[in-house]
N, C-alpha and C positions, 0 to 999 in steps of 0.2 A: 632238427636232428639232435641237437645238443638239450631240449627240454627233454626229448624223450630216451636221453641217456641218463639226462638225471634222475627221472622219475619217471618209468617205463607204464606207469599204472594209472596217466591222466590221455584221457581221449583227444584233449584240442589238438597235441603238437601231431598224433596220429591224422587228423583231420585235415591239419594244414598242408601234411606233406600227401594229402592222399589230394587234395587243391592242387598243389604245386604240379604233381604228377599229371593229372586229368589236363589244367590248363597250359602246361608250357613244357611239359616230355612228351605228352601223349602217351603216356605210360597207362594205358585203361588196366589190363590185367593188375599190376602195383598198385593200383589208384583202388581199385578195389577191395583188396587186400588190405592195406591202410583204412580204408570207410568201416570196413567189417573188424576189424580189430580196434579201431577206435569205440563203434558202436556195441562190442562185447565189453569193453574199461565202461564206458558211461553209455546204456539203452536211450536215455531221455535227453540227450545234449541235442537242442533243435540244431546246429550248424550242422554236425554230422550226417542226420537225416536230409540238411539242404542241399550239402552240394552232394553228399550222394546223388540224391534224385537229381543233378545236373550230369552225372556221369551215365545214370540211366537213359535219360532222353537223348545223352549226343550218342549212345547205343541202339536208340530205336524200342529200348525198354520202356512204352510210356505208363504203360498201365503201372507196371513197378515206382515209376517213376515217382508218377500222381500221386502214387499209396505212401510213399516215401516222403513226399513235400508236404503233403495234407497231414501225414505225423509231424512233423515239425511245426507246421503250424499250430496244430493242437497242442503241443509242447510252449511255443511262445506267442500266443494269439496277438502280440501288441508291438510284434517286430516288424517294422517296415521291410525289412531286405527281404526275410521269412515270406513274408505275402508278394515280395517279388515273384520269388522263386518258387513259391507254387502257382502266380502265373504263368512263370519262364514254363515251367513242365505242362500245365495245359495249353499253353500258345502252340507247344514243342508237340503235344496230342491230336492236334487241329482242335480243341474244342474251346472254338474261339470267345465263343460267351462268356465261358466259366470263369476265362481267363481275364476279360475283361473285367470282371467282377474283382478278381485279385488284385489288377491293378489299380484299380478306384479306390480298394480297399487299401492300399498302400500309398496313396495319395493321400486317404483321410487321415490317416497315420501320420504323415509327413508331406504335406502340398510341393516342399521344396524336394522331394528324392526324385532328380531326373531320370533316374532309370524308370521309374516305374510309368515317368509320362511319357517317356520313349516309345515305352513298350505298349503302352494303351496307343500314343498313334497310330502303332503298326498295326496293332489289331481292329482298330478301327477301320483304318486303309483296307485292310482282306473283307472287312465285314463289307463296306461299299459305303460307308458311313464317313464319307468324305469330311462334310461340313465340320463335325465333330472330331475327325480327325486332324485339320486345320484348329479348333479352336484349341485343342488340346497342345499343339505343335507352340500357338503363339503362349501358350501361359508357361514353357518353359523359360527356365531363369536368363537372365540378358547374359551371363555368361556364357551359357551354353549356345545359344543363337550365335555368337562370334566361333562355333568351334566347326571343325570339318566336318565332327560327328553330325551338328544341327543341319549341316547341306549337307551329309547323302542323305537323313531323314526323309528331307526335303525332296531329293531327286528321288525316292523311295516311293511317296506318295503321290508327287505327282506323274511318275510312272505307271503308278496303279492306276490310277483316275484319270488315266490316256491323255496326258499332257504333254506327251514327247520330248516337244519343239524346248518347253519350256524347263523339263530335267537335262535335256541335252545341255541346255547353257550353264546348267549347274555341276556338271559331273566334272571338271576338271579342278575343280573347289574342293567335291567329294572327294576326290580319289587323296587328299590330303588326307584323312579320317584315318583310322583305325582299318586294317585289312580286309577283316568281317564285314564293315559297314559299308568301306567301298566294294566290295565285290557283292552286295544285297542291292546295293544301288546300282552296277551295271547288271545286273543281273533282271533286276525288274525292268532298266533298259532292251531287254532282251539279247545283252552283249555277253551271252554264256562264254565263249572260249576268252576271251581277256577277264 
């Protein structure tokens, strides 16, 4: 708030607070507002055009979305997060291939950005593409395997790939995770109302 008092004619601090809004007020209407006023100060800022198109998808906007993220990428073709997040929008499409191609593409970018091997496990997992979803799972960083997030992954996939017995033993590990990941992993559990 304070950069965009100082200098009301720079897009980031509009972008950030149109961020903040979208992930943690739930502010969409404001978050909006913010994307499109930052995007009028600077047309070509790829952040703007990213999480925009993240406001799009948790909207149900995906085609917008898509059209949104795939500017951005065209804007900064050599950004790991950028080729995240026009995965995140085609995962968020169903069009799971494409998606998968964004993630790989952000891997060759940066082997070490665990989001983006996250997000190719998952996608992998939907495709039925187990194996590769397993090797992908192991080549993330030993860090991440020690974290809650890496077991609900875990209990995620092999959820998917009818393993029950063997997510059930993992799910009280998950539910340690981040809210999102645990409730994707009781969720593939088929445990909707918890």
């Amino acid at each position: 708030r304070k950069a965009s008092e100082l200098n009301p004619n720079l897009a980031g601090p509009y972008a950030t607070l149109g961020t903040i809004a979208v992930d943690y007020e739930w502010r969409w209407r404001d978050a909006e507002n913010l994307f499109r006023r930052a995007m009028a100060l600077n047309p070509n800022h790829p952040f703007v055009h990213a999480r925009y198109s993240r406001l799009l998808s948790l909207e149900g906007r995906h085609d917008d979305a898509v059209r949104e993220a795939k500017l951005a990428d065209m804007l900064s073709p050599v950004s790991t997060v950028i080729a995240g997040a026009l995965g995140q929008s085609l995962f968020y499409a169903r069009r799971y291939g494409e998606a998968l191609e964004q993630f790989r593409k952000s891997l060759v970018l940066d082997p070490a950005y665990d989001s983006g091997r996250r997000s190719a496990v998952r996608t992998l997992a939907l495709l039925g593409r187990f194996p590769e979803a397993w090797k992908e799972a192991d080549a993330l960083q030993p860090l991440s395997k020690r974290s809650p997030e890496y077991a609900a992954l875990r209990v995620w996939v092999l959820a998917r790939e009818g393993r029950t017995a063997e997510a059930k033993a993992l799910a009280n590990e998950a539910a340690r995770a981040s809210s999102i990941s645990a409730a994707g992993a009781l969720a593939a559990l088929g445990d909707a109302e918890e």
